[in-house]
C-alpha positions as CSV (number, residue, x, y, z in Angstrom):
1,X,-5.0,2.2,7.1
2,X,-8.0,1.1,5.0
3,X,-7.0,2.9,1.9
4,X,-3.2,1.7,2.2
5,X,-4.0,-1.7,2.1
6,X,-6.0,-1.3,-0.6
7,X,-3.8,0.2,-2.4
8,X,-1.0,-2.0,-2.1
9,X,-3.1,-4.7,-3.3
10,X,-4.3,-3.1,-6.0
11,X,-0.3,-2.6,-6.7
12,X,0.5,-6.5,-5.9
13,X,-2.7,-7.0,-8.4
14,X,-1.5,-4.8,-11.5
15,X,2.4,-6.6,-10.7
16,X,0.5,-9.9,-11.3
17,X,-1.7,-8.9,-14.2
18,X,1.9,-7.9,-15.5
19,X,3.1,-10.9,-15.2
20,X,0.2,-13.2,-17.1
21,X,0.8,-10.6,-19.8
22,X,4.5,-10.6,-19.9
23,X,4.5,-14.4,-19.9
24,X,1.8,-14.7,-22.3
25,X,4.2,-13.0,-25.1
26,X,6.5,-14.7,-24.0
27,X,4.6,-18.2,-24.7
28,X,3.7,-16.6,-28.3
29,X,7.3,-16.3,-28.8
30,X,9.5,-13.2,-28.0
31,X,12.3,-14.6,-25.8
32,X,13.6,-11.6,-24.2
33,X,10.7,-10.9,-22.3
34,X,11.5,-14.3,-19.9
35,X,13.6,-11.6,-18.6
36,X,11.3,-9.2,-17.7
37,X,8.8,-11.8,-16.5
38,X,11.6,-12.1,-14.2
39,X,12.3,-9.0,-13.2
40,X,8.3,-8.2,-12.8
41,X,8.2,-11.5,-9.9
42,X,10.2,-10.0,-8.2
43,X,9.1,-6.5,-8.0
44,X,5.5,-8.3,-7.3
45,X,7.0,-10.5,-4.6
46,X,8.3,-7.1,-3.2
47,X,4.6,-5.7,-3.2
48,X,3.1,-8.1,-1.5
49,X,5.6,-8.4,1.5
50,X,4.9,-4.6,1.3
51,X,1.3,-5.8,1.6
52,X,1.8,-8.2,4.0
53,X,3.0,-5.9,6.2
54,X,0.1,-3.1,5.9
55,X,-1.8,-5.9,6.1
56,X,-0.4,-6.8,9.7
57,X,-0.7,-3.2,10.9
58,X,-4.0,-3.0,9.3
59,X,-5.0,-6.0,11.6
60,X,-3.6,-4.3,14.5
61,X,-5.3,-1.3,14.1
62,X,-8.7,-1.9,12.9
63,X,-9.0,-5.6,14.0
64,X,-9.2,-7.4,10.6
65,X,-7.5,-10.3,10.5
66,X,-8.7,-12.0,7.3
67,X,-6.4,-9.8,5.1
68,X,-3.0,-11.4,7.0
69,X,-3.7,-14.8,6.3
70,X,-4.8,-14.2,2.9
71,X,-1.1,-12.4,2.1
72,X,0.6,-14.8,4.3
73,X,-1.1,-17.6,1.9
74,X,-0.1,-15.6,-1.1
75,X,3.3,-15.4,0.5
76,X,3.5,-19.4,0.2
77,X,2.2,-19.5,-3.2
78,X,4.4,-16.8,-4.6
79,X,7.0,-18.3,-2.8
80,X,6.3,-22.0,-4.6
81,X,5.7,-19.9,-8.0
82,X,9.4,-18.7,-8.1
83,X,10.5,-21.7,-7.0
84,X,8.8,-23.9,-10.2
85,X,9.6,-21.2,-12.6
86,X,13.4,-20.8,-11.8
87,X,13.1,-25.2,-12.1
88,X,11.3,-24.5,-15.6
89,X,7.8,-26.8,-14.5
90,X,5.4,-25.5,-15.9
91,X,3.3,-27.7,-15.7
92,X,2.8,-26.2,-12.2
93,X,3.9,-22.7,-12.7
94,X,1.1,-21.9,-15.4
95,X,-2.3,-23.5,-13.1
96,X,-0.1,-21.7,-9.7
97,X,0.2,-18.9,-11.4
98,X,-3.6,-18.5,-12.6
99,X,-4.8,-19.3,-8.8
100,X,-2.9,-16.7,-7.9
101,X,-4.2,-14.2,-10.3
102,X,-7.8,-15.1,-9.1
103,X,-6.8,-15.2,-5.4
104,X,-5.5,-11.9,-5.9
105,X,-8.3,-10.5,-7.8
106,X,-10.8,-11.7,-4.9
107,X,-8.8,-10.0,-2.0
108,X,-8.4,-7.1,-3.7
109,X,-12.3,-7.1,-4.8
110,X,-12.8,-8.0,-1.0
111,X,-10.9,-5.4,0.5
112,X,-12.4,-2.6,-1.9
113,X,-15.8,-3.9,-1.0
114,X,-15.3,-5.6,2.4
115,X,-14.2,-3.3,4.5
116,X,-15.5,-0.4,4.5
């Protein structure tokens, strides 16, 4: 179990790091790729319910239960992220959307080094 939820949060991490790159060309001015920003959220929303639920087996199994609440908060987050971005605030979605690029960088540095 330790080595599936690491890897899907290394897969919810590269989905995210996709989509900071995707929207920074789209900021520098290429238009068509606000489409596949939006595609890539919601393949990356898809991983991390994926994750979330490794991460609820994972807690079953090996009695680690910091890993749920940390993908249940990136649940809300992701959640709130689609939510602004589909509205066109950005003026939320771009500081969300770097927390969640950190937060998900920590777990994923956490779970590779945490627990072993």
């Amino acid at each position: 179990m330790r080595w599936t939820i690491r890897l899907t949060s290394a897969l919810h991490l590269a989905g995210v790091l996709g989509q900071a790159l995707l929207a920074g060309l789209f900021v520098t001015g290429d238009a068509d790729l606000l489409s596949w920003h939006e595609s890539n959220a919601g393949i990356t929303y898809s991983l991390l319910l994926v994750q979330f639920a490794v991460a609820f087996l994972f807690w079953r199994r090996a009695r680690v239960g910091w890993p749920v609440w940390a993908t249940g908060a990136l649940i809300v987050a992701e959640s709130l992220q689609i939510w602004v971005g589909m509205s066109r605030d950005l003026a939320v979605h771009f500081p969300l959307g770097m927390s969640i690029f950190g937060a998900s960088a920590v777990m994923t540095l956490l779970l590779w080094r945490v627990t072993r």
